[in-house]
ChimeraX commands (.cxc) that place a marker at each C-alpha (Angstrom):
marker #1 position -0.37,4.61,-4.01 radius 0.5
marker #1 position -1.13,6.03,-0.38 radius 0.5
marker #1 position 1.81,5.96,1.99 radius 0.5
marker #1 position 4.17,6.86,-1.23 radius 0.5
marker #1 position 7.89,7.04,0.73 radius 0.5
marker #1 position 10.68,8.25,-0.53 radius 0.5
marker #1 position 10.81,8.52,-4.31 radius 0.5
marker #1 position 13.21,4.96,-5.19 radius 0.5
marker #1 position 14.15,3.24,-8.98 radius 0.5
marker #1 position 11.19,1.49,-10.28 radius 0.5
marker #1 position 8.17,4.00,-9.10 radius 0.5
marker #1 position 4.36,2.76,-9.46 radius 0.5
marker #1 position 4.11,5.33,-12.13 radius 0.5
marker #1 position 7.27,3.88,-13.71 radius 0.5
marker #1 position 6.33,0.40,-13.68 radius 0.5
marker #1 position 2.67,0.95,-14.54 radius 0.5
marker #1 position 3.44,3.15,-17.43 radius 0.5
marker #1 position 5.74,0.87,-18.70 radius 0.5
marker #1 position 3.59,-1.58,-19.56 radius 0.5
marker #1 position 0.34,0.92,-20.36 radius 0.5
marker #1 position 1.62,4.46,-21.34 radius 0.5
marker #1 position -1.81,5.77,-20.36 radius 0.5
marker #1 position -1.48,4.76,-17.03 radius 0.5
marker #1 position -2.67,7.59,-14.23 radius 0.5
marker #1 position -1.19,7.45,-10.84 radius 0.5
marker #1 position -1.78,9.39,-7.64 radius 0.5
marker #1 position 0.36,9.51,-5.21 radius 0.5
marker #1 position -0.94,9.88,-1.59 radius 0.5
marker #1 position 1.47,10.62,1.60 radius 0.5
marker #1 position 1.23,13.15,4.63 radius 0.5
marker #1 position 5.37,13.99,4.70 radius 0.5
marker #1 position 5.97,17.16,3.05 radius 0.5
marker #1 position 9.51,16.19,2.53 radius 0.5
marker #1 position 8.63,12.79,0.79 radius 0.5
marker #1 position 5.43,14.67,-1.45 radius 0.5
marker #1 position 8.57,17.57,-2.34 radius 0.5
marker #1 position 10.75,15.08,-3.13 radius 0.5
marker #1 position 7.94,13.01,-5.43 radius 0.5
marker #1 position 6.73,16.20,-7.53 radius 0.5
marker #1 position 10.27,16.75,-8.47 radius 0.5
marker #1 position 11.62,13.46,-9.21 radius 0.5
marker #1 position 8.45,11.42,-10.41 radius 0.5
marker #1 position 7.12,12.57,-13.71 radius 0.5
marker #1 position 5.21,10.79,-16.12 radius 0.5
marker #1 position 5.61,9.70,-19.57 radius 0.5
marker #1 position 3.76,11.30,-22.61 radius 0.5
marker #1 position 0.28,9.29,-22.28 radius 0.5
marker #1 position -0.10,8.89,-18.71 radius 0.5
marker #1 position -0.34,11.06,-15.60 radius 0.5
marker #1 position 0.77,11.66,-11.75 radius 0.5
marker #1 position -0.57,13.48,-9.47 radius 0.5
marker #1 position 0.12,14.08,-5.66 radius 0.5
marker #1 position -2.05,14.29,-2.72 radius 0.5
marker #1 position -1.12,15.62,0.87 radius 0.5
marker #1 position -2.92,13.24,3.17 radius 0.5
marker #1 position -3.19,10.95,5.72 radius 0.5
marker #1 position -4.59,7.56,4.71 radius 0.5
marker #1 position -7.34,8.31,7.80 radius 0.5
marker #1 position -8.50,10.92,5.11 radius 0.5
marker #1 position -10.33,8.01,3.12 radius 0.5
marker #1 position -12.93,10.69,1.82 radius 0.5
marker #1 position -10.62,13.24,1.08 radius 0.5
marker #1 position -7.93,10.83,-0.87 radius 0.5
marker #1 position -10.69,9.62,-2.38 radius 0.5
marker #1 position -12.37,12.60,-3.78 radius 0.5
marker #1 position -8.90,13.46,-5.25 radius 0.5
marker #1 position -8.44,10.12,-6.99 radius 0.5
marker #1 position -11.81,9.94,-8.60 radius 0.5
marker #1 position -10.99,13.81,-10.62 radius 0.5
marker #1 position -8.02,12.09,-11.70 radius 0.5
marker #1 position -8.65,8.49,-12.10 radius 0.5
marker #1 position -11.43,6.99,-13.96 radius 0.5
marker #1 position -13.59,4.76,-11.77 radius 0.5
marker #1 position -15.54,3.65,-14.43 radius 0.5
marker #1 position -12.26,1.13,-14.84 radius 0.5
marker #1 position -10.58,-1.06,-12.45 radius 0.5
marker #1 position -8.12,0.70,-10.16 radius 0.5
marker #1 position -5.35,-0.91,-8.35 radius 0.5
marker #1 position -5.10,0.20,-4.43 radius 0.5
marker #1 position -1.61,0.30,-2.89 radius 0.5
marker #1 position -0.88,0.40,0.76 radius 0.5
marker #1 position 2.06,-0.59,0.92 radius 0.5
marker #1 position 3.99,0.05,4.66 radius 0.5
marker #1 position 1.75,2.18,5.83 radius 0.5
marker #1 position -1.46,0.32,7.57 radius 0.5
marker #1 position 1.23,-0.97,10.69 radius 0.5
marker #1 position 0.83,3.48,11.40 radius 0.5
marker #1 position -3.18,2.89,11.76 radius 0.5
marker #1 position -3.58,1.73,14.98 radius 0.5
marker #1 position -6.79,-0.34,15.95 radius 0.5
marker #1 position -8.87,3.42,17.44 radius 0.5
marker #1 position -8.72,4.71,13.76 radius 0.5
marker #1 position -10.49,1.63,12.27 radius 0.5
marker #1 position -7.68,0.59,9.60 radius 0.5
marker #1 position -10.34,-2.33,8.39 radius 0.5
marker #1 position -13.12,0.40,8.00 radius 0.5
marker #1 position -10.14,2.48,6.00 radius 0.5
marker #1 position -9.69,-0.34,3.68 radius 0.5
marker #1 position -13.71,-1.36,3.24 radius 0.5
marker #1 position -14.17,2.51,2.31 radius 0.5
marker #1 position -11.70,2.29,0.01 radius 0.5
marker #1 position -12.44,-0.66,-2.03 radius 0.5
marker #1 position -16.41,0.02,-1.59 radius 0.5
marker #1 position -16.04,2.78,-3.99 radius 0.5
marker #1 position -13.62,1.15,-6.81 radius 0.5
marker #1 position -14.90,-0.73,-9.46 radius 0.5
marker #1 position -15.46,-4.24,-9.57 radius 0.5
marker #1 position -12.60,-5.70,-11.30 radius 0.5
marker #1 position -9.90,-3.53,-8.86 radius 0.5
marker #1 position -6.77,-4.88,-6.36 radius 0.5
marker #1 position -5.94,-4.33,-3.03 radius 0.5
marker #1 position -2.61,-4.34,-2.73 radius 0.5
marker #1 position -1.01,-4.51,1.30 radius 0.5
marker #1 position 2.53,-5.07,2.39 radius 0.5
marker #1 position 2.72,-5.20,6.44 radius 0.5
marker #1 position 5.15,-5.11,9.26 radius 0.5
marker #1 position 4.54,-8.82,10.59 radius 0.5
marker #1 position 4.14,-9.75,14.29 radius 0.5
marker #1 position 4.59,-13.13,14.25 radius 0.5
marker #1 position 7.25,-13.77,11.89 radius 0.5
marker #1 position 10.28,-13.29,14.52 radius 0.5
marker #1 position 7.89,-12.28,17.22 radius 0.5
marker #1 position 9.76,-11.79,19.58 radius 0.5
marker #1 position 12.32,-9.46,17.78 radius 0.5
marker #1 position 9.29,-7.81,16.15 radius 0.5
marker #1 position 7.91,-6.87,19.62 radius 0.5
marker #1 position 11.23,-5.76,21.21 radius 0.5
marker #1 position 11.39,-3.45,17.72 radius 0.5
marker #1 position 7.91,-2.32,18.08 radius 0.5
marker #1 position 8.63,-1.57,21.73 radius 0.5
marker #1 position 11.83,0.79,21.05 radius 0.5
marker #1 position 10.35,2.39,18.27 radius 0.5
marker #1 position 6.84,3.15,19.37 radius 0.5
marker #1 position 8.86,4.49,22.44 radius 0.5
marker #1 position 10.94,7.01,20.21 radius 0.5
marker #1 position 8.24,7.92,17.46 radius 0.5
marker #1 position 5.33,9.85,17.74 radius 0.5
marker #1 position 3.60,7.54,15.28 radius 0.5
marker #1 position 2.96,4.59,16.58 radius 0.5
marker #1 position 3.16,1.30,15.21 radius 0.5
marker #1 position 0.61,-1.39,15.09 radius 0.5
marker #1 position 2.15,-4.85,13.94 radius 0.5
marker #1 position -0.40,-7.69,12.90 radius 0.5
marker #1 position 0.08,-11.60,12.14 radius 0.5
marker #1 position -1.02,-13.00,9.23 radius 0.5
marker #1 position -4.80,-13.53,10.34 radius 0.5
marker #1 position -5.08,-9.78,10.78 radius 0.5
marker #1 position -3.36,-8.99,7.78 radius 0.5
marker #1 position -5.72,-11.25,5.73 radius 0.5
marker #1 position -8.64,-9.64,7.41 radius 0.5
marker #1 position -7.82,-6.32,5.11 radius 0.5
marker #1 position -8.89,-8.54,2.28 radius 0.5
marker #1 position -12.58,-9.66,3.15 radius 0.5
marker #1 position -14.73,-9.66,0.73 radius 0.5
marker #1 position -12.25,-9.50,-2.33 radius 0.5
marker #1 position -10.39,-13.05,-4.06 radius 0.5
marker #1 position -6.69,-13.24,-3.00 radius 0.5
marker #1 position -4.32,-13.80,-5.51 radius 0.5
marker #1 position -2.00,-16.72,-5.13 radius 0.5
marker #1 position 0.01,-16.64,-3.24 radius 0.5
marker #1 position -2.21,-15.23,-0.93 radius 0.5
marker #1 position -0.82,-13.54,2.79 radius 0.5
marker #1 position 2.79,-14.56,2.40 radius 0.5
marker #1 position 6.09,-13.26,3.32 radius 0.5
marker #1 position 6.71,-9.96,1.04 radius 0.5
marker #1 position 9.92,-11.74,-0.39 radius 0.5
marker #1 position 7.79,-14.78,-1.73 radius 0.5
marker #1 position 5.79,-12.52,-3.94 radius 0.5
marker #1 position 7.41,-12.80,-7.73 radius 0.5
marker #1 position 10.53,-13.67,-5.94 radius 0.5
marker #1 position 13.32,-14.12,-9.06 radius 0.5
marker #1 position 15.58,-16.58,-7.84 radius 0.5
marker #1 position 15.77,-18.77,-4.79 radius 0.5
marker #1 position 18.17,-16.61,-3.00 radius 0.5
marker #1 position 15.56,-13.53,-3.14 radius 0.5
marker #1 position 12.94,-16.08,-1.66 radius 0.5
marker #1 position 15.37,-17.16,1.35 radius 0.5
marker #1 position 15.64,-13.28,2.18 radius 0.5
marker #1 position 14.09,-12.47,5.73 radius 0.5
marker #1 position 11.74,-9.84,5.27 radius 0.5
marker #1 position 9.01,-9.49,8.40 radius 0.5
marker #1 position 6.12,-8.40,6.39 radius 0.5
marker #1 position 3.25,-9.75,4.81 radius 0.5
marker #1 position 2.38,-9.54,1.75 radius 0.5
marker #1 position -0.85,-10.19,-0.59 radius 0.5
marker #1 position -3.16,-8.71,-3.55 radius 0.5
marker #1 position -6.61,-9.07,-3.63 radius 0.5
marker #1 position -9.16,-8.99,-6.58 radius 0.5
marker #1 position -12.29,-7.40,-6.60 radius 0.5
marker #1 position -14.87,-9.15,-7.72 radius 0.5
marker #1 position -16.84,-8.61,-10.98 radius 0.5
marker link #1:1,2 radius 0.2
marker link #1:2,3 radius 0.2
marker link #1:3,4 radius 0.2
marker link #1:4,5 radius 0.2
marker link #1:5,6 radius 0.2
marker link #1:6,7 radius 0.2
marker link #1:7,8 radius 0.2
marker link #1:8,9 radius 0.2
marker link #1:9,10 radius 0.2
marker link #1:10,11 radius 0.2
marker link #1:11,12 radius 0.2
marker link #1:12,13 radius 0.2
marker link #1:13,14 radius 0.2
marker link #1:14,15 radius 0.2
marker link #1:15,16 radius 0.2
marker link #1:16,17 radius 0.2
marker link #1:17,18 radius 0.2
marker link #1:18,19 radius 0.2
marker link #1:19,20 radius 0.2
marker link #1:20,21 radius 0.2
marker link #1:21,22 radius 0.2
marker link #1:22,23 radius 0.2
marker link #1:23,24 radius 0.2
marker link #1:24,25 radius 0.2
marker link #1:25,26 radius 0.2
marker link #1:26,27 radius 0.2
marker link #1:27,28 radius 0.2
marker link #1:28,29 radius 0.2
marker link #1:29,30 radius 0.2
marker link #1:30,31 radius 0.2
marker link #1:31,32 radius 0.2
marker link #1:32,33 radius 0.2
marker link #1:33,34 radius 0.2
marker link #1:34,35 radius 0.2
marker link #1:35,36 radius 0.2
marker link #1:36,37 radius 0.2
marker link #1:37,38 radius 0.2
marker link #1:38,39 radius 0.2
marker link #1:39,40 radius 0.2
marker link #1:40,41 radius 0.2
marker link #1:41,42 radius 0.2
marker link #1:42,43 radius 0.2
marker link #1:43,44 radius 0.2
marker link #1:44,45 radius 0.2
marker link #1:45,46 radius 0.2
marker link #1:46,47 radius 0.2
marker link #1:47,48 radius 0.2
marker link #1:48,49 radius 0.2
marker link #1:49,50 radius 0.2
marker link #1:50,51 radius 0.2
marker link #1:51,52 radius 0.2
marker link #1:52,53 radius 0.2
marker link #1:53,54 radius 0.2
marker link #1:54,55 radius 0.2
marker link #1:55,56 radius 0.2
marker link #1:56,57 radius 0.2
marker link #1:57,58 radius 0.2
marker link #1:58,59 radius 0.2
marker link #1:59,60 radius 0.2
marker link #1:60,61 radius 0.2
marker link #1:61,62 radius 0.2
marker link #1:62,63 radius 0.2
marker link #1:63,64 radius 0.2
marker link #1:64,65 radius 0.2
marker link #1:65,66 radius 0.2
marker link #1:66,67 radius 0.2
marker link #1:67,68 radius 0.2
marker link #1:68,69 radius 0.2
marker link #1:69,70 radius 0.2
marker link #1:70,71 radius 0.2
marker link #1:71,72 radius 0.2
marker link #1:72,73 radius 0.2
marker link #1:73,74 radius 0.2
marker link #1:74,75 radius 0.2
marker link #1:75,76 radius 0.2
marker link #1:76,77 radius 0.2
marker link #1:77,78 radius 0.2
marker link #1:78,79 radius 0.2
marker link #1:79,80 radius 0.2
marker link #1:80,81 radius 0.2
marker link #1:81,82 radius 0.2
marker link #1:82,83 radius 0.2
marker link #1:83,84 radius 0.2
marker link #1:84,85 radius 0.2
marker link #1:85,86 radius 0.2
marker link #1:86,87 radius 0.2
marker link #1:87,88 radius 0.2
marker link #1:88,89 radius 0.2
marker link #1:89,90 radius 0.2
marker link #1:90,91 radius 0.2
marker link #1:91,92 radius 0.2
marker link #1:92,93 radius 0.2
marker link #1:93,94 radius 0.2
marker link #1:94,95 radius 0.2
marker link #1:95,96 radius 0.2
marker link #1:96,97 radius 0.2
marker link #1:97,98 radius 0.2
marker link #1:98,99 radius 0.2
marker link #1:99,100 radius 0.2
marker link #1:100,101 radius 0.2
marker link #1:101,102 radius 0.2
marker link #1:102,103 radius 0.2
marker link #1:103,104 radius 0.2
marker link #1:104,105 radius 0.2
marker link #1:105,106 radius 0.2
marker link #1:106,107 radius 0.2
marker link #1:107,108 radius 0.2
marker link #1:108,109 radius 0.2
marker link #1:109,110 radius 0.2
marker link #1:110,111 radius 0.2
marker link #1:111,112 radius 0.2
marker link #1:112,113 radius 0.2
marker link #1:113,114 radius 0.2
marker link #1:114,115 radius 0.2
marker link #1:115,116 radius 0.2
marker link #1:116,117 radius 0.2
marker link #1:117,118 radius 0.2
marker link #1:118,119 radius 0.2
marker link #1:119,120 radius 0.2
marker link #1:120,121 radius 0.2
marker link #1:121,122 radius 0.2
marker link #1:122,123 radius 0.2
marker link #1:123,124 radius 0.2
marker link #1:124,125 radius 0.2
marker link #1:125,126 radius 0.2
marker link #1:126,127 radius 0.2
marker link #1:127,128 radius 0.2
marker link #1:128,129 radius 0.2
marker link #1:129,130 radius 0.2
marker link #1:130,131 radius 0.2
marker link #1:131,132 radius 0.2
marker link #1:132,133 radius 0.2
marker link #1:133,134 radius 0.2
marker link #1:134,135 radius 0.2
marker link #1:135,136 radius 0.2
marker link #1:136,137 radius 0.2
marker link #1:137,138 radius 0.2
marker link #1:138,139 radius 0.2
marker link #1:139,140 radius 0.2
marker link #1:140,141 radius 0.2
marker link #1:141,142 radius 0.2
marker link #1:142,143 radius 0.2
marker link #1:143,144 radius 0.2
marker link #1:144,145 radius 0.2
marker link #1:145,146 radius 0.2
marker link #1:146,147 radius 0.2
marker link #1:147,148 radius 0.2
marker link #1:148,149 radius 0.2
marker link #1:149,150 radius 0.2
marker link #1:150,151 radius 0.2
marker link #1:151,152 radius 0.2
marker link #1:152,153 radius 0.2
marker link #1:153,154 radius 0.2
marker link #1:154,155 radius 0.2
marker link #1:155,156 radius 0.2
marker link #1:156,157 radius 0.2
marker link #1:157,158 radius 0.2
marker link #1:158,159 radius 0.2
marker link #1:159,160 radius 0.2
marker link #1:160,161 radius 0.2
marker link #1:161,162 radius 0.2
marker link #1:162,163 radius 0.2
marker link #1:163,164 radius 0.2
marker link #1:164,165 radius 0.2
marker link #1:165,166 radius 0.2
marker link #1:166,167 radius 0.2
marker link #1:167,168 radius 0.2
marker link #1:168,169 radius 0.2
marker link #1:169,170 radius 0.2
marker link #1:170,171 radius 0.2
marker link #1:171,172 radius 0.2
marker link #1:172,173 radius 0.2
marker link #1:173,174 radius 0.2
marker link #1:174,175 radius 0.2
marker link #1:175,176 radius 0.2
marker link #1:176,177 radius 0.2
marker link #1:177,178 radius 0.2
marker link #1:178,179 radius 0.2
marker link #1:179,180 radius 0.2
marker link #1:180,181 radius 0.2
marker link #1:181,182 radius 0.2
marker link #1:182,183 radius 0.2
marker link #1:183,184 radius 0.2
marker link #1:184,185 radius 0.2
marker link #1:185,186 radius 0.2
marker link #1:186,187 radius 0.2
marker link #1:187,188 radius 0.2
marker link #1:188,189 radius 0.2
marker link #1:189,190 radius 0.2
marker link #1:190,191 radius 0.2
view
């Protein structure tokens, strides 16, 4: 899970152990405040494990090296990037990021991306992009949904493929009528 965020209810740890108690997890953000917050608050059940890496997602070898002493790669591993390729601008070679990663999990592994969209409510999605990449010193990089689909060459998306994040496994009709200006989408690594 690289790009962690704040600690919430329903963790990847939590939900993964949940349904397989052996599930390992590592946890992989640059914010000291968010990685403080995670070692105290998220801590595994008796079978599985988390673990916590100080990184930046441009760290592919790095992150990498951590996750294989904890994770087995000899098994499919799920990859999570969720909010956090829109801070990889296009001079840090987010789609090399993302081969690199997936390159060295198993066949039989997801990619899993959530994005900040820039053409669902374009133009209030530039205006946004404007102020904030004015104010922050990380800057954002939104895509549309060709872009966003691009992360997932080479792998089978799962249906329903690049949507709207509140599409995905909505539970009711009213959660799928939310506005959410992300995409969404999980690809599967081939055997």
């Amino acid at each position: 899970d690289v790009g962690t965020g704040i600690p919430t209810a329903n963790n990847t740890h939590e939900v993964a152990q949940l349904v397989a108690p052996g599930s390992r997890v590592v946890y992989v953000d640059n914010d000291p405040i968010v990685l403080a917050h995670a070692r105290a608050l998220l801590v595994s059940g008796p079978g599985g494990s988390t673990d916590y890496l100080d990184a930046d997602l441009r760290q592919t070898e790095h992150i990498l090296d951590h996750a294989r002493a904890r994770l087995d790669f000899s098994q499919p591993v799920a990859v999570m990037l969720i909010a956090v390729l829109h801070l990889i601008g296009p001079e840090d070679d987010p789609y090399g990021i993302v081969r690199r990663l997936m390159a060295a999990v198993p066949p039989g592994s997801y990619l899993m991306i959530s994005h900040v969209a820039s053409d669902i409510e374009p133009e209030k999605m530039a205006e946004m992009a404007k102020r904030l990449n004015r104010l922050l010193t990380q800057k954002g990089t939104y895509r549309n949904r060709e872009q966003v689909t691009d992360f997932f060459a080479g792998l089978e998306l799962i249906e329903p493929g690049v949507a709207p994040v509140q599409h995905w496994r909505q539970d009711s009709e009213v959660e799928g009528a939310r506005r959410a200006a992300m995409w969404g989408g999980i690809g599967h690594k081939p055997r």
